[in-house]
C-alpha positions, 0 to 999 in steps of 0.5 A: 540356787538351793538344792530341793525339789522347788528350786529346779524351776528356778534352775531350769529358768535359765535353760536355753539363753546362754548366748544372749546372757553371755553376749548382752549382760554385763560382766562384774565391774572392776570396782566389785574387785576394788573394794573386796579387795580393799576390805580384804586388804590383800589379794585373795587366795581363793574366790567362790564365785556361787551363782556364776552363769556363764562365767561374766562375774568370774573371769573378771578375778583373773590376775586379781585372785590366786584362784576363781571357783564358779559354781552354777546349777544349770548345765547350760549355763556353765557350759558356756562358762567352760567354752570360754575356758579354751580362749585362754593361755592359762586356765589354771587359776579358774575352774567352773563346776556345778554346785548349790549355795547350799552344799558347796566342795569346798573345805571349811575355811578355803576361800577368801571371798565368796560373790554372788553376781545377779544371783542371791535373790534366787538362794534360800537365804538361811542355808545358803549363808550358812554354808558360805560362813562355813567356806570363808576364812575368819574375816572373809568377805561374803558379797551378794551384788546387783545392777539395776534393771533397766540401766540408765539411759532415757525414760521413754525406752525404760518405760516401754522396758518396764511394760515389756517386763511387765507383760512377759510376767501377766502372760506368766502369772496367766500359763504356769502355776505359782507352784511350777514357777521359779521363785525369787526373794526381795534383793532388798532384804539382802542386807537384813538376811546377811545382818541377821543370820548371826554369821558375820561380824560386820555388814554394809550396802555399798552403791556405786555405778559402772558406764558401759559402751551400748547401742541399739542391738545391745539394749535391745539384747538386755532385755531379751536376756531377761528370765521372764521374757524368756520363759514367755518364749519357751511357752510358744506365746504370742502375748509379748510381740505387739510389747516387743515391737514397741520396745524394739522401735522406741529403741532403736529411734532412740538410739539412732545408728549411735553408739551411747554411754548408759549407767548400770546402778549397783548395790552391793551388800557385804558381810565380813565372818 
């Protein structure tokens, strides 16, 4: 997120559900280390990790970088990232603080590789990769990654996934203004931004997927930790339970009682300063 005055609704979006997020999403895949790593050809001095959440795509450095910044605007989330701080020996190598894309304490030319995990699509693309070329070091590595929602499983429960997303946007579109709204750009034109903003000598999509142990309760869980669905709950509407129910019950036939394997589809676009 950006500083200004607009991008506090895409701040305080994520007020208030840090324990689902933490609990439900997904955290980085080994792989996003693996190739930044292999791009870098050595193990990263210093990881900027901008956007960080509650921390599930920073702690995943620990051992694979000297030293993990996250950074993230909204209180709530970040203090889950810190609670999680006392559940290890050493916490040395990794630090959480609260910080924009756009203005980051960092000195020029510090850190190896800067990662936005689910997050750049919420960031003002012009200022904010500006800044992150001017923390990297020469050939650095900038890496906005995403999964795709909803993750891979059957298509009966991602269409009702679908209609309860789509639902929690209609009540959205319907209670708050579009300028009280919080905003965020095509993930599409990540690569574009990246290839045209002149700041990197070198850009690439990279696809790749990670499979992940889920059941019922977790599914279910991915897309309650969803910023929309949530800001239909802060609003007090009733406009998403009868979606809910239905989403709730093709799951859970789905599922079973069982414990399945589902493909979570990334794309990952990179930028070499």
């Amino acid at each position: 997120m950006t500083t200004g005055s607009h991008s506090q609704n895409n701040v305080d979006r994520f007020s208030g559900f840090e324990n689902d997020y933490d609990q439900h999403r997904p955290k980085a895949p080994k792989a996003v280390i693996d190739i930044l790593t292999g791009y870098l050809g050595r193990k990263p001095d210093a990881v900027a990790d901008v956007g960080c959440g509650t921390g599930l795509s920073s702690f995943v450095w620990l051992g694979h970088a000297g030293r993990i910044i996250g950074f993230e605007p909204n209180d709530d989330m970040r203090s889950k990232a810190v609670s999680h701080l006392s559940e290890l020996t050493n916490v040395e190598p990794i630090s959480f603080v609260k910080g924009y894309s756009d203005k980051l304490a960092l000195e020029p030319e510090s850190v190896d590789v800067v990662t936005c995990s689910q997050s750049f699509h919420w960031m003002e693309p012009v200022s904010t990769l500006r800044e992150f070329a001017r923390v990297l070091k020469p050939e650095g590595l900038f890496a906005a990654y995403d999964c795709d929602w909803p993750p891979t499983l059957h298509w009966s429960v991602e269409a009702e996934y679908k209609r309860l997303i789509d639902r929690s946007e209609e009540i959205i579109g319907k209670y708050i203004a579009q300028k009280d709204r919080a905003s965020k750009r095509d993930k599409e034109q990540h690569l574009a931004h990246i290839a045209g903003s002149g700041l990197f000598r070198f850009s690439k999509e990279i696809v790749f997927h990670n499979i992940e142990a889920c059941d019922a309760q977790r599914y279910i869980g991915l897309a309650l930790s969803q910023g929309g669905v949530q800001t239909v709950f802060k609003l007090g509407s009733t406009g998403l339970e009868e979606q809910l129910r239905q989403f709730r019950s093709c799951v859970e036939n789905y599922f079973a009682g069982r414990t399945l394997d589902i493909r979570f589809s990334y794309r990952m676009r990179i930028g070499v300063k």
